[in-house]
C-alpha positions, 0 to 999 in steps of 0.5 A: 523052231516055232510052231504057229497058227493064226486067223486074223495075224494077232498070233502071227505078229507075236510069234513073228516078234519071238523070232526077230529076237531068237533068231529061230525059224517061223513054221506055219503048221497049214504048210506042213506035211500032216504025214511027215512033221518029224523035225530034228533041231540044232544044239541049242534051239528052242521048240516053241509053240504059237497059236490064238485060243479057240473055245477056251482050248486050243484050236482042234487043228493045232491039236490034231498038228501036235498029235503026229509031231515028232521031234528027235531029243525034244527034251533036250530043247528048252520049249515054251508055249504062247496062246494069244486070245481077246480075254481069258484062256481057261484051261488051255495051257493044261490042255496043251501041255497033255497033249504034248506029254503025249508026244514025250514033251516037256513044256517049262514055260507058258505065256498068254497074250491078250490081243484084240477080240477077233471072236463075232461068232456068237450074239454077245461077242463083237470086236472091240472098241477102236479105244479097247483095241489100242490099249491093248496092243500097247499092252500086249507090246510091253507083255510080250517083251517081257515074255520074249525076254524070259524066252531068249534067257530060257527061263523054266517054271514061268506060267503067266497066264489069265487063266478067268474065273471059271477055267474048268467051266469055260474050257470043258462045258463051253469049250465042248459045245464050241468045238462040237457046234461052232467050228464049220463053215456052215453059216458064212454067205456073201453077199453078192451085191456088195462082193466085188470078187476081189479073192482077199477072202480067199487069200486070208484064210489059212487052211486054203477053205475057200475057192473063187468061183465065178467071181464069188467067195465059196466055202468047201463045207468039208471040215477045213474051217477052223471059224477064225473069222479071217475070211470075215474080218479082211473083206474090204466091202464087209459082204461075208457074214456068218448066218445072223451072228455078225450082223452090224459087227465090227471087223478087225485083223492085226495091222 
């Protein structure tokens, strides 16, 4: 079984691959019952856990999702992590692998992704060059299935990761004030002249954070939002932007 998150489809599409080659179900954690994530696994099925990295950690939704998790036997499973994310990780592979301690977990091996950047929340982030972009999918293609061959063997003990120069800074200082200041939904605004209302805002995001209302994009404000920039990155008119931040940046999802 393979747990997954994604915004812009960079995690999907790698958790999607794992599955084509395992055989093992695909489970969206926004379509699962936040009251009710007990699973019991066949003989033999790995426990596998996909997301895109948020702040140097994983996403505060995939955090909250493995604090109720429940899974009969989970150390008689061979289970695995894979975070994608546009540049280093820092620490959060060592943040996941404590919460799912928590849970009675073993993780035996993790693997990180780098995929085009997704991130334009901030002044000096933008997506990357259609250059860029290219050279790293086709790495991230021959890097996955590496992984996914460690995967299917059941390899223990492999932690390829790209973990960057400052791991404790990132994921504990940076990654703080991320999770503290820039997960909200608080600055994203349309621009009606360029919205056509056509709802691919709305369809894209994957905690259902934003509603059609009188032909326009409108955002609930009420702590859904885990600032993956879908909404953003899908509008085919680019008329959603997040305050100042995204103004004249580029757009990207995983196609």
């Amino acid at each position: 079984m393979i747990f997954y998150l994604s915004g812009t489809g960079n995690t999907k599409w790698a958790a999607s691959e794992i599955a084509l080659h395992t055989g093992e179900k695909l489970v969206d954690i926004t379509k699962t019952n936040e009251h009710n994530a007990a699973y019991r696994l066949a003989d033999g099925e790995r426990i596998g856990f996909c997301f895109p990295v948020h702040g140097w950690r994983p996403p505060m939704i995939y955090r909250a999702f493995i604090c109720q998790l429940n899974i009969t036997d989970s150390r008689n499973h061979y289970c695995y992590a894979l975070c994608t994310a546009g540049d280093d990780i820092g620490e959060t592979v060592k943040i996941l692998r404590n919460d799912l301690a928590a849970r009675g977990i073993r993780l035996d091996s993790a693997f990180s992704l780098i995929m085009p950047e997704s991130y334009v929340g901030l002044p000096f982030m933008d997506v990357d060059t259609p250059e860029n972009e290219a050279k790293k999918k086709e790495k991230a293609a021959a890097d996955l299935s590496r992984f996914i061959k460690a995967i299917t063997e059941r390899k223990a003990g492999v932690e390829e990761l790209v973990t960057g120069k400052w791991p404790r800074i990132n994921s504990r200082l940076l990654g703080g004030f991320f999770t503290k200041h820039l997960v909200t939904d608080k600055p994203f605004r349309v621009t009606t002249d360029k919205c056509i209302g056509c709802g691919t805002c709305a369809g894209s995001c994957p905690t259902g954070n934003i509603i059609m209302e009188g032909n326009a994009p409108h955002w609930k404000r009420n702590g859904q939002c885990i600032a993956c920039f879908s909404c953003y990155h899908h509008c085919p008119t680019h008329a959603i932007e997040y305050g100042r931040m995204t103004k004249n940046k580029g757009q990207y999802y995983f196609k």
